[in-house]
Backbone of each chain as ProteinMPNN parsed JSONL, in Angstrom:
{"seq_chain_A": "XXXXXXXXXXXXXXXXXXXXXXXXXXXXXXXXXXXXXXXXXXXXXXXXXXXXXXXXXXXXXXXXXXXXXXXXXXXXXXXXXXXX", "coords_chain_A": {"N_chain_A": [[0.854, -1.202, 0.0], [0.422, 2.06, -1.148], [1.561, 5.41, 0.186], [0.0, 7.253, -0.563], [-2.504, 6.22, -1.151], [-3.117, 5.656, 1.135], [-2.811, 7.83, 2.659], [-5.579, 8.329, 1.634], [-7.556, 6.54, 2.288], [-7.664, 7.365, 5.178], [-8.665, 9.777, 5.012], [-10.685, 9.012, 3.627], [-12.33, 7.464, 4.967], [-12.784, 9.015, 7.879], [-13.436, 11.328, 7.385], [-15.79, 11.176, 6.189], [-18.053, 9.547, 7.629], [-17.823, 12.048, 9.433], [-19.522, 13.767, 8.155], [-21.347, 12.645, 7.329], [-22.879, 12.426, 9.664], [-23.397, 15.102, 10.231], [-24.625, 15.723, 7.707], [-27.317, 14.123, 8.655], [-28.104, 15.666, 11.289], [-30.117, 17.997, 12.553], [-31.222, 21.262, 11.932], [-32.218, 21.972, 8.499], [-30.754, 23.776, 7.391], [-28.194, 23.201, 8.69], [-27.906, 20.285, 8.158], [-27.063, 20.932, 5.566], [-24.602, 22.035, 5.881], [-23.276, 20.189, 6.563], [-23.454, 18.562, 4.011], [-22.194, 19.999, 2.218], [-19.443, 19.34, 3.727], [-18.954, 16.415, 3.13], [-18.931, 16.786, 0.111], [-16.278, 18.506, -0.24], [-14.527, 16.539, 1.071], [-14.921, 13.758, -0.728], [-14.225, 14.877, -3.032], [-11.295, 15.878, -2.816], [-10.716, 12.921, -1.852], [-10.942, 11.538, -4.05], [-8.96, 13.005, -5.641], [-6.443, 12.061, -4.338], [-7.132, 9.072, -4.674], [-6.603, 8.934, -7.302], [-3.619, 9.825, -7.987], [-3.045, 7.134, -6.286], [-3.354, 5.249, -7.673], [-2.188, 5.543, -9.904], [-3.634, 6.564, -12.143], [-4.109, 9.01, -14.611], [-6.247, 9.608, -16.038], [-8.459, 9.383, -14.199], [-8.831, 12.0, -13.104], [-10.924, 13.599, -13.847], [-12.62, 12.967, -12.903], [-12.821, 14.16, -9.88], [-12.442, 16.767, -10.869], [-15.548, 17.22, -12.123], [-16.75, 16.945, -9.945], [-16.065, 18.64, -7.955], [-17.354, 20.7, -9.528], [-20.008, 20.138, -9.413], [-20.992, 19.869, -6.774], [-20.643, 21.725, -5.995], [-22.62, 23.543, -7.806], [-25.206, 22.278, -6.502], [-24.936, 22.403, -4.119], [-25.43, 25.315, -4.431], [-27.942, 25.383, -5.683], [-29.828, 24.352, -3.509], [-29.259, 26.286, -1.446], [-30.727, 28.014, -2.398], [-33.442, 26.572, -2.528], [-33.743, 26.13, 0.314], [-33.871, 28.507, 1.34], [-35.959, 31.275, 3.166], [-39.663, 32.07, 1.529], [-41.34, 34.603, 0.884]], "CA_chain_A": [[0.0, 0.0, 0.0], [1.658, 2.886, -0.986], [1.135, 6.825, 1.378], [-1.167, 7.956, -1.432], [-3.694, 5.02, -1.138], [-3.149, 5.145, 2.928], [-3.768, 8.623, 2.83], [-6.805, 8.379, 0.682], [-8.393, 6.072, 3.024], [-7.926, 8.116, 6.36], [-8.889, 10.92, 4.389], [-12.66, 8.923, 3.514], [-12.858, 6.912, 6.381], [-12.093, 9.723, 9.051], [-14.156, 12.23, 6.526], [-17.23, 10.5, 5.546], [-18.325, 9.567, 8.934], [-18.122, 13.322, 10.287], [-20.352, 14.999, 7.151], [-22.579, 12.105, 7.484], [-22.817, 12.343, 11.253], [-23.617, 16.181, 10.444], [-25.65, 15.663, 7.714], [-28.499, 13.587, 9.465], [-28.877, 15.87, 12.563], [-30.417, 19.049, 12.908], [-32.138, 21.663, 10.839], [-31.856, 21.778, 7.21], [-29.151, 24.231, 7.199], [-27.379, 22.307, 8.959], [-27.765, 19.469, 7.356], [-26.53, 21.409, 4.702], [-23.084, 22.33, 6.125], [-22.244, 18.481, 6.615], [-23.578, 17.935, 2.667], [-20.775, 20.683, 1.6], [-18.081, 18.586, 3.905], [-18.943, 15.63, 2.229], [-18.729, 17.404, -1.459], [-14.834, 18.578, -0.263], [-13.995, 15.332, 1.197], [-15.515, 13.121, -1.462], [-13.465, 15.278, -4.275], [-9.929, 14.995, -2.006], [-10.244, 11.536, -1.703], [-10.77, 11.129, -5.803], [-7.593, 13.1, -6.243], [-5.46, 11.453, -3.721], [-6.964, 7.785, -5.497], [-6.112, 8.748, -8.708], [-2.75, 9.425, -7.143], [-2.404, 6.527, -5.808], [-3.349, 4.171, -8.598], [-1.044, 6.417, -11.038], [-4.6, 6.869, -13.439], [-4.222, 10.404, -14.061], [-7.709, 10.168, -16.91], [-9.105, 9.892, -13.523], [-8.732, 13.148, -12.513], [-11.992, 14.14, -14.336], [-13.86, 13.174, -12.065], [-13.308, 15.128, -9.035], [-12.982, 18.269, -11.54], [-17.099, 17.401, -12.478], [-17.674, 16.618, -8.778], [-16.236, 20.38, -7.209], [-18.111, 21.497, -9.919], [-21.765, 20.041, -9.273], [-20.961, 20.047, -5.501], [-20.983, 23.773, -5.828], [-24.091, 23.81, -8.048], [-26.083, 21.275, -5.819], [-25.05, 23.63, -3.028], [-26.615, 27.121, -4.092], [-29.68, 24.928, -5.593], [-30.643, 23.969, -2.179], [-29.315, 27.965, -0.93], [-32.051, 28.679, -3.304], [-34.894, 25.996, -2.078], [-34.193, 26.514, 1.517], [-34.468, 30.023, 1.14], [-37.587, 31.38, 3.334], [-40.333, 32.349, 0.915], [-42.208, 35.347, 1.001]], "C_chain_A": [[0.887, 1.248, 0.0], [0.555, 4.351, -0.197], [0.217, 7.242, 0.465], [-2.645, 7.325, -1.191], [-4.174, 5.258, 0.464], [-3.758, 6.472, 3.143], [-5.706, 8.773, 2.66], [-7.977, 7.525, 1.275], [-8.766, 6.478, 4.192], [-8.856, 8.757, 5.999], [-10.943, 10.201, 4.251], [-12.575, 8.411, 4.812], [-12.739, 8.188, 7.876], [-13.294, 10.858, 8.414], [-15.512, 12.275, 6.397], [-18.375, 11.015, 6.555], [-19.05, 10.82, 10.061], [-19.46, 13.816, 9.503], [-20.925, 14.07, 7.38], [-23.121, 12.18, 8.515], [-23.77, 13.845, 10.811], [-24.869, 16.555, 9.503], [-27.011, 15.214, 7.659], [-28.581, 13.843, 10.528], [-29.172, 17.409, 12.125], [-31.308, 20.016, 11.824], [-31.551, 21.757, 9.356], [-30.716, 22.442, 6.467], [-27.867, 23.05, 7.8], [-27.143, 21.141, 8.893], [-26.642, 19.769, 5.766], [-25.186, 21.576, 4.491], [-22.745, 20.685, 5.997], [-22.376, 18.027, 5.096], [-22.21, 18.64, 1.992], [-19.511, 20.049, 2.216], [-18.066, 17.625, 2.893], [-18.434, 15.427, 0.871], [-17.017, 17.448, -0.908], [-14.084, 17.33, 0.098], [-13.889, 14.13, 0.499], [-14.336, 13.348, -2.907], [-11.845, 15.45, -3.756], [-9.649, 14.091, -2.278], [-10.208, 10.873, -3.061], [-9.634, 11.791, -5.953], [-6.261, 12.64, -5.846], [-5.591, 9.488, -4.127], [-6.29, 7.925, -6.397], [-4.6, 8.855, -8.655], [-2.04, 8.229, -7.374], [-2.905, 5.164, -6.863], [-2.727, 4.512, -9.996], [-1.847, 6.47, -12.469], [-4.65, 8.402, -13.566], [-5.469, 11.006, -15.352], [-8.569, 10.061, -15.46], [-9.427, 11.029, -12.782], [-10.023, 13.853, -12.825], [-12.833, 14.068, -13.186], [-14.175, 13.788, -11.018], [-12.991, 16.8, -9.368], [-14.56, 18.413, -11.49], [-17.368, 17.583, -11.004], [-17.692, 18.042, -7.646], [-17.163, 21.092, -7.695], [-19.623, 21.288, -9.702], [-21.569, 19.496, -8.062], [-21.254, 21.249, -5.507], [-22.288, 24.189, -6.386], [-24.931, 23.334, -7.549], [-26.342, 22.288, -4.506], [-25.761, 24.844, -3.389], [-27.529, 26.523, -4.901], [-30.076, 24.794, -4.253], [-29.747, 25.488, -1.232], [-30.661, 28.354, -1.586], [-33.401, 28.346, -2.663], [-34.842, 26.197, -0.304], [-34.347, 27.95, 1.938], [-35.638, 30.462, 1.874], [-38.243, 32.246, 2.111], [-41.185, 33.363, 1.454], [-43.232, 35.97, 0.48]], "O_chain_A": [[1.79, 1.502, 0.797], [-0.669, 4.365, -0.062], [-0.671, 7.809, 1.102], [-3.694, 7.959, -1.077], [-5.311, 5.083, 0.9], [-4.879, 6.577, 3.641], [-6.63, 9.174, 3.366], [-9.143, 7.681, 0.91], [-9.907, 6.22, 4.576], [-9.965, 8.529, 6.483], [-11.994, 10.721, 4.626], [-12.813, 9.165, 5.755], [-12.572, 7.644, 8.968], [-14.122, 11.185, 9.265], [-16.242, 13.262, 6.487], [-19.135, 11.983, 6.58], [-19.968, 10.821, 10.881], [-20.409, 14.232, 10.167], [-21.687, 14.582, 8.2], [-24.311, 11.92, 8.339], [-24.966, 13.724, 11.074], [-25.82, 17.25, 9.861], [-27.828, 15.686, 6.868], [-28.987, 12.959, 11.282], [-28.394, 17.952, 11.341], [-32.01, 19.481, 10.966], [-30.344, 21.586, 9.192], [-30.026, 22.083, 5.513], [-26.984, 22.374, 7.273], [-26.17, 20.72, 9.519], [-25.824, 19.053, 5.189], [-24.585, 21.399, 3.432], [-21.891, 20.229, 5.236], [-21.561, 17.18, 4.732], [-21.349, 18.005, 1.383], [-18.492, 20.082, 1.525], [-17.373, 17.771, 1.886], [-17.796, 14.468, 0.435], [-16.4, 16.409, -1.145], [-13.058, 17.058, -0.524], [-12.996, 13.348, 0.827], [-13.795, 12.468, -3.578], [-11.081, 14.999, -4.609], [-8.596, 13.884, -2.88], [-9.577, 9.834, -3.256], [-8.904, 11.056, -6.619], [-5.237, 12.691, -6.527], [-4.651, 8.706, -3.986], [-5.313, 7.191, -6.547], [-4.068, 7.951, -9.3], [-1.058, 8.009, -8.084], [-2.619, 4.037, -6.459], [-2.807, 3.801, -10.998], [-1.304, 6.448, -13.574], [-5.204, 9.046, -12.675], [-5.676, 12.185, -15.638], [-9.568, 10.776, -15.531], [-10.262, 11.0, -11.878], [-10.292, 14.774, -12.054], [-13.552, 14.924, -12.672], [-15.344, 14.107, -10.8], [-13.157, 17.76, -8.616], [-15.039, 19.423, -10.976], [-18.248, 18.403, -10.741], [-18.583, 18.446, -6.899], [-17.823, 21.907, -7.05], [-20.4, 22.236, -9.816], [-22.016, 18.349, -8.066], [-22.236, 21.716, -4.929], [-23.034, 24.965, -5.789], [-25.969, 23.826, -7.992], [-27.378, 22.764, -4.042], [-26.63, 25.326, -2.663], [-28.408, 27.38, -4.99], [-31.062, 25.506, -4.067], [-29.875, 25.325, -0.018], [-31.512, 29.048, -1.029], [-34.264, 29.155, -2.32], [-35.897, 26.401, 0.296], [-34.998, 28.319, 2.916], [-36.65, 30.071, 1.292], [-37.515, 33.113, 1.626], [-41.799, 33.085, 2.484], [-43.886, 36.759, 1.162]]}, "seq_chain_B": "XXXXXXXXXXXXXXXXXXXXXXXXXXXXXXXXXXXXXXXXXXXXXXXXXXXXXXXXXXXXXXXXXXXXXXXXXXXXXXXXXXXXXXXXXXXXXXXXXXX", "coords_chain_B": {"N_chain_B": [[11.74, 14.576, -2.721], [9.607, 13.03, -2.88], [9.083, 12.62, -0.827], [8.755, 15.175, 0.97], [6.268, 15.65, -0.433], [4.568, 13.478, 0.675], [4.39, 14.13, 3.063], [3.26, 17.181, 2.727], [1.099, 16.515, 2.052], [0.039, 14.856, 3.806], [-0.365, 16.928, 5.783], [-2.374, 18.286, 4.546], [-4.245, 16.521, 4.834], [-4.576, 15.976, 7.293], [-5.909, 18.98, 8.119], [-7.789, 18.869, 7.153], [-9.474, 16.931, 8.594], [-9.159, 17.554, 11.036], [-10.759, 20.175, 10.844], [-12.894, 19.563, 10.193], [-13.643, 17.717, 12.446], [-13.685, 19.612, 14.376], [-15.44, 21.557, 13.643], [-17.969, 19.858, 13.752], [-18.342, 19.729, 16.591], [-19.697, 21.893, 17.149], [-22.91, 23.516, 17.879], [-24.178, 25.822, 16.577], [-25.011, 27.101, 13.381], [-23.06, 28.724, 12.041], [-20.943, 28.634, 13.588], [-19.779, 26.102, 12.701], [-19.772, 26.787, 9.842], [-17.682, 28.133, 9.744], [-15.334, 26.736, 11.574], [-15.201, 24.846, 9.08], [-14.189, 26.128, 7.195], [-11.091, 26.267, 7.013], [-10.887, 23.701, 5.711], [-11.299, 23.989, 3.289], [-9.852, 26.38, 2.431], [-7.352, 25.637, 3.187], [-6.762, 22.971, 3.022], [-7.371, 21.809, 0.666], [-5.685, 23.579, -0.648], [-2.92, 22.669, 0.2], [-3.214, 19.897, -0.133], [-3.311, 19.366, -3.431], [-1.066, 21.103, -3.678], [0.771, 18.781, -2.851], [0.144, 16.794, -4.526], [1.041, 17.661, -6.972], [3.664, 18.505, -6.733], [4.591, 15.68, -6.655], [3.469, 14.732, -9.328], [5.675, 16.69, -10.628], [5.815, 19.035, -13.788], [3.091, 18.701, -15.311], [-0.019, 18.159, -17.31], [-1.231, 16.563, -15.792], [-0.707, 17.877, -13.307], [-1.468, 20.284, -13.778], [-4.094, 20.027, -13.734], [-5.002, 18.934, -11.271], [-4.034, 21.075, -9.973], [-5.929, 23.071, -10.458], [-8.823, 21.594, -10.186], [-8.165, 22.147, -7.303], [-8.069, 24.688, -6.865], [-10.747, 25.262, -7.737], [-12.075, 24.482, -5.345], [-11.309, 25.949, -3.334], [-11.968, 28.019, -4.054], [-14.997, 27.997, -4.544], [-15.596, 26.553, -2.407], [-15.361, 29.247, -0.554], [-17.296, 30.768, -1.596], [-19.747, 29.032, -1.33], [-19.947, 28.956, 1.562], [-20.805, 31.517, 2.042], [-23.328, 31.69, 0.719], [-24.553, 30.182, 2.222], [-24.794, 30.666, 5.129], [-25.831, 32.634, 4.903], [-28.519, 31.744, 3.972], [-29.14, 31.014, 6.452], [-29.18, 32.696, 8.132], [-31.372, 34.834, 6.694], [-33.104, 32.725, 7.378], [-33.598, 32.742, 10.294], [-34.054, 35.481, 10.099], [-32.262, 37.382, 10.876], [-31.355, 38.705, 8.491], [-32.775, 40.298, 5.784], [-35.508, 38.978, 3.722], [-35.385, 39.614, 1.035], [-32.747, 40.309, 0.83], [-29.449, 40.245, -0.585], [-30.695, 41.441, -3.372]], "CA_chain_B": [[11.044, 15.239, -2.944], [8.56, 12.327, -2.491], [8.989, 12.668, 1.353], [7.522, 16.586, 1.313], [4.999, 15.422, -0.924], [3.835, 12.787, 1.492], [4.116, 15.281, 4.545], [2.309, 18.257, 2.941], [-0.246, 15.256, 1.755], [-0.608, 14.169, 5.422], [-0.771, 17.82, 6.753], [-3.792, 18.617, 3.969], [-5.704, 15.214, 5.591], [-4.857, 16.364, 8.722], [-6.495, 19.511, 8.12], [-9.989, 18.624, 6.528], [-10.388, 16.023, 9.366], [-9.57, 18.656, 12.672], [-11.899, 20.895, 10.544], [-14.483, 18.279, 10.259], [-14.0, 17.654, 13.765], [-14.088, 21.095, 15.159], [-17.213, 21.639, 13.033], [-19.122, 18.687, 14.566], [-18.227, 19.824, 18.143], [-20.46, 23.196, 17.905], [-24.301, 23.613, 17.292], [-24.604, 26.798, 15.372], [-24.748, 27.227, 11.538], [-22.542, 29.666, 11.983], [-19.951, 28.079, 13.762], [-19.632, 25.005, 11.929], [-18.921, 27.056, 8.623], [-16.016, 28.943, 10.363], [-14.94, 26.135, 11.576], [-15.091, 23.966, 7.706], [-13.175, 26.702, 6.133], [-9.732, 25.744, 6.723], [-11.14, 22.486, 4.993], [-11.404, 24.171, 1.859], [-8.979, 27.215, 1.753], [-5.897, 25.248, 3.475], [-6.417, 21.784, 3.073], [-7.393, 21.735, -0.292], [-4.534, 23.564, -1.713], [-1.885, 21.154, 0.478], [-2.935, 18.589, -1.126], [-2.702, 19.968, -4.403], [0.508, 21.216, -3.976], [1.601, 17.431, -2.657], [0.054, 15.817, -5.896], [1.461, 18.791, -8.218], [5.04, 18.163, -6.488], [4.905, 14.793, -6.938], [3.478, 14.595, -10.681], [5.909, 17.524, -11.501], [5.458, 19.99, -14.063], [2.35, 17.998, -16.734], [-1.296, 17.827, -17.314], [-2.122, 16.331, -14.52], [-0.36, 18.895, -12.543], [-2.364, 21.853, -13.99], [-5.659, 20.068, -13.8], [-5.358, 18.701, -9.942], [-4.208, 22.411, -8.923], [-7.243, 24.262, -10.946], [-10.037, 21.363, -8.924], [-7.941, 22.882, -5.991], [-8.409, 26.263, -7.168], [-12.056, 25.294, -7.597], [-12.218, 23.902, -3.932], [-10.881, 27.295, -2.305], [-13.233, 29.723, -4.783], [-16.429, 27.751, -4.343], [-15.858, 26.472, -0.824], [-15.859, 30.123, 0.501], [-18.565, 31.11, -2.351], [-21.063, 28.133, -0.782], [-20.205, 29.013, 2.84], [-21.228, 32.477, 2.416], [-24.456, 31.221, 0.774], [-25.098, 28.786, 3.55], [-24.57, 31.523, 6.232], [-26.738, 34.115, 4.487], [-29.277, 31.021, 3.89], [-29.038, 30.743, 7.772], [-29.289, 34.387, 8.48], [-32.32, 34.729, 6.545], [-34.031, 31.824, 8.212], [-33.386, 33.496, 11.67], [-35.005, 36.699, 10.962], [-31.813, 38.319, 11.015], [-31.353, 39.288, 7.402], [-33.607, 40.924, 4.936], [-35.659, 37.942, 3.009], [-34.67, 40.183, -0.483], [-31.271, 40.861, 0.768], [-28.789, 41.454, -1.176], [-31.297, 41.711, -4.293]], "C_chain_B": [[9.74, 14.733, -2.949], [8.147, 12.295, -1.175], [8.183, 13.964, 1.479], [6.736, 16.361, 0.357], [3.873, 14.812, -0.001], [3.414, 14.026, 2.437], [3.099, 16.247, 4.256], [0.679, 17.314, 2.458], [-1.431, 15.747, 2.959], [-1.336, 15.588, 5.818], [-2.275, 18.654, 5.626], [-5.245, 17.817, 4.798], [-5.861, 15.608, 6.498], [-5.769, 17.667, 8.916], [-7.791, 19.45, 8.005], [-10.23, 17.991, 7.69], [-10.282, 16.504, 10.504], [-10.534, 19.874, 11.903], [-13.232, 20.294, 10.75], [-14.784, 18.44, 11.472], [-14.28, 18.873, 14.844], [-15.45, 21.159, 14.862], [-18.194, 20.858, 13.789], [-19.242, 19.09, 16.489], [-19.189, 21.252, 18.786], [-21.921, 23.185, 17.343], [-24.613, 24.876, 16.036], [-23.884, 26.43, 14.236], [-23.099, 27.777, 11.329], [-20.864, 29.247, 12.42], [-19.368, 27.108, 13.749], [-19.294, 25.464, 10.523], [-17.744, 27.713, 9.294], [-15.314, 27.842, 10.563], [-14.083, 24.514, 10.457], [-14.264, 24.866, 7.136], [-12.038, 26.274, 5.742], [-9.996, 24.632, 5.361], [-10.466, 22.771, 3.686], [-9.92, 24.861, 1.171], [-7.613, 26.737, 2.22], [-5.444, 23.957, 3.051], [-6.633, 21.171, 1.693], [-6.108, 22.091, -1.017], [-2.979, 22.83, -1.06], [-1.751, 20.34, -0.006], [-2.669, 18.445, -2.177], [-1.538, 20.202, -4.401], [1.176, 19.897, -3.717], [1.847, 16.943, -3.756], [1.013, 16.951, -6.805], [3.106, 18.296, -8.014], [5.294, 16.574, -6.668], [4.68, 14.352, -8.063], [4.772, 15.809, -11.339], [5.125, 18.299, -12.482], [4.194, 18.702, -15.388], [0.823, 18.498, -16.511], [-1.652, 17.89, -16.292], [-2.04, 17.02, -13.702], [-1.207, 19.987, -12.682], [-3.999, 20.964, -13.832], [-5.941, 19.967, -12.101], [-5.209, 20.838, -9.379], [-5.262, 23.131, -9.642], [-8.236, 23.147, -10.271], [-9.592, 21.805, -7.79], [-8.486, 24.091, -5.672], [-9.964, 26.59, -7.14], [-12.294, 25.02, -6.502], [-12.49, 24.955, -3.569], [-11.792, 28.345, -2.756], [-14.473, 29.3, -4.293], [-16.639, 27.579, -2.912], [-15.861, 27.691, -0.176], [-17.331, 31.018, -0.095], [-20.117, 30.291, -1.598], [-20.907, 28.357, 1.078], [-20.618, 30.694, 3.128], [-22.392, 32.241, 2.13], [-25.034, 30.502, 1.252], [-25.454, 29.769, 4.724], [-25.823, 32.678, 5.596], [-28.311, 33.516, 4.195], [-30.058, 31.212, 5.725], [-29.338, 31.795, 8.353], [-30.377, 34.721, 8.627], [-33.669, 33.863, 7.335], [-34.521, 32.017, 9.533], [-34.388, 34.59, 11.622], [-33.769, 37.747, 11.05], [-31.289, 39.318, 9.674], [-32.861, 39.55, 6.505], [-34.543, 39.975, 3.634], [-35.104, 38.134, 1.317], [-32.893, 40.306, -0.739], [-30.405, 39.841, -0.22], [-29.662, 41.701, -2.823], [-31.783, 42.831, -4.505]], "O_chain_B": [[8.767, 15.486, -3.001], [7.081, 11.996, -0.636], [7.072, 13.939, 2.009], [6.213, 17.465, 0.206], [2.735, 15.252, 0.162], [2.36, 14.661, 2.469], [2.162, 16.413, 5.037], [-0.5, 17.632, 2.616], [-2.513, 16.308, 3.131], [-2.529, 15.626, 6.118], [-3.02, 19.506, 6.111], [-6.386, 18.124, 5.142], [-7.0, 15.779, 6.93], [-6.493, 17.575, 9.907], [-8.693, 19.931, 8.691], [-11.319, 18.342, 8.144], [-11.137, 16.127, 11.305], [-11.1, 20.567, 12.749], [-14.268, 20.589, 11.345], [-15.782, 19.048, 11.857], [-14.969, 18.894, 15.864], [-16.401, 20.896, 15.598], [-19.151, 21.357, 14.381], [-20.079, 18.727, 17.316], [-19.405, 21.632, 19.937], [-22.016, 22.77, 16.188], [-25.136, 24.754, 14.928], [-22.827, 25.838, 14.022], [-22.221, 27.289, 10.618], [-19.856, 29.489, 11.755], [-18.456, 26.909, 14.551], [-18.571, 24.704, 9.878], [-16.682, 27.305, 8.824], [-14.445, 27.719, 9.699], [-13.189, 23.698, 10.682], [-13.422, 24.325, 6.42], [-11.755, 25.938, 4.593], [-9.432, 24.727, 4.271], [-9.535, 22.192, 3.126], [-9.202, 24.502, 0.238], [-6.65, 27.333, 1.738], [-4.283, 23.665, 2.766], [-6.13, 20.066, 1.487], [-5.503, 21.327, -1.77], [-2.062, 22.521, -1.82], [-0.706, 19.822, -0.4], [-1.856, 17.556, -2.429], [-0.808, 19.532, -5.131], [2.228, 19.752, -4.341], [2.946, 16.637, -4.217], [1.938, 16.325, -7.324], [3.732, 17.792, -8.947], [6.482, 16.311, -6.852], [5.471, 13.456, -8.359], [4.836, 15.835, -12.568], [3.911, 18.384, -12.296], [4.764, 17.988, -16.213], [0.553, 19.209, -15.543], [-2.239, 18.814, -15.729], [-3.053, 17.159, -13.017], [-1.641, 20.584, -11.697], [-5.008, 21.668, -13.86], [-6.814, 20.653, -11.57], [-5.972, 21.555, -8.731], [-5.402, 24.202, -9.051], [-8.817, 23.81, -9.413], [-10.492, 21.975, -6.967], [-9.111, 24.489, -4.688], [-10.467, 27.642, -6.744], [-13.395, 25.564, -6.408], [-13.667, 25.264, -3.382], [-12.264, 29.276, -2.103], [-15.12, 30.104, -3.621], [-17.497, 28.157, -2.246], [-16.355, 27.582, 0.946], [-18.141, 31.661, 0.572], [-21.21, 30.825, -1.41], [-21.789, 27.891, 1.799], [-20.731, 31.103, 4.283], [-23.097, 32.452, 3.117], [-26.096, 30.073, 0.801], [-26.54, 29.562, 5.265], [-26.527, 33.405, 6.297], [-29.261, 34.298, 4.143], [-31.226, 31.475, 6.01], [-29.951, 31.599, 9.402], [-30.882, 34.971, 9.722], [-34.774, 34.258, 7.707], [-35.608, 31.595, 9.928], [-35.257, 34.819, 12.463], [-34.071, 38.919, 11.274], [-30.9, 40.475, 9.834], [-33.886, 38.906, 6.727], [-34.23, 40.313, 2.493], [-34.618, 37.275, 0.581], [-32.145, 40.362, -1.715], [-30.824, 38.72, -0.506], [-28.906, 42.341, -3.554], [-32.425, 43.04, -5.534]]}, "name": "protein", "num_of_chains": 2, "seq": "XXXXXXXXXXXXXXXXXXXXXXXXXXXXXXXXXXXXXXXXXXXXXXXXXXXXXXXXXXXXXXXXXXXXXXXXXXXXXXXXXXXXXXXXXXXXXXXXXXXXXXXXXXXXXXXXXXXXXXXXXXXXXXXXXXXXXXXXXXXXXXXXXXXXXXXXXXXXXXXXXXXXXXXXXXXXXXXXXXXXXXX"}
């Protein structure tokens, strides 16, 4: 196992755990904050795989995934929004 | 030059996951994004710079540090719209604001 791979597993396993922990309690914002850990931890741990399995066409994927982490995020800024 | 790759690796992981953990340790909105920032604007580009120093100068180098670059822009872009989400919901901002 090489430090890329070892990282890459702290990194989810140590990661995951917290944003999931955070988001299934409380109100919907705050649900919210643990969905945006998730999104940064999620796209980390794809660039420290790709890394560590020396695929570097995988890199695409946690380019798409910052990017529709960020749009997923201000859709739901948008829907939890109060309405007036 | 593989050794400070690892290290600034480690000290990116290490960051996101005492952010994480700070975050989880307080109830407000408010102080759970303060607390995620680092995540984004420190621990993101560590790691980047690990992978970048350890692919050298190529491709892959310029693409991992621009999703970094996207990390650090959006992650403080979505924690101001989380906080101003949060604001609103309170009563303490303006339901139009900033429109």
């Amino acid at each position: 196992m090489n430090p890329w791979l070892l990282g890459t597993i702290v990194l989810l396993a140590g990661g995951f755990p917290l944003s999931l922990w955070m988001a299934s309690r409380g109100s919907p914002v705050d649900r919210m904050v643990g969905l945006e850990l998730a999104g940064v931890v999620t796209t980390l741990s794809m660039l420290g795989f790709s890394q560590a399995v020396g695929q570097t066409s995988y890199l695409i994927v946690p380019l798409v995934a910052a990017l529709l982490s960020f749009a997923g995020a201000l859709v739901f800024t948008r829907l939890l929004a109060p309405r007036g | 030059m593989t050794t400070l790759a690892v290290a600034l690796f480690a000290a990116g992981i290490a960051v996101v996951l005492v952010s994480g953990t700070a975050a989880l340790r307080f109830r407000r909105v408010y102080d759970r994004l303060h607390f995620l920032t680092p995540g984004t604007t420190l621990g993101a580009p560590l790691i980047g710079l690990a992978l970048g120093l350890e692919n050298g100068w190529s491709l892959a180098t310029a693409l991992i540090l621009f999703t970094c670059f996207l990390l650090v822009v959006t992650g403080a872009v979505m924690a101001a719209a989380t906080g101003r989400v949060a604001a609103q919901r309170e009563g303490l901002l303006a339901r139009e604001s900033p429109e």
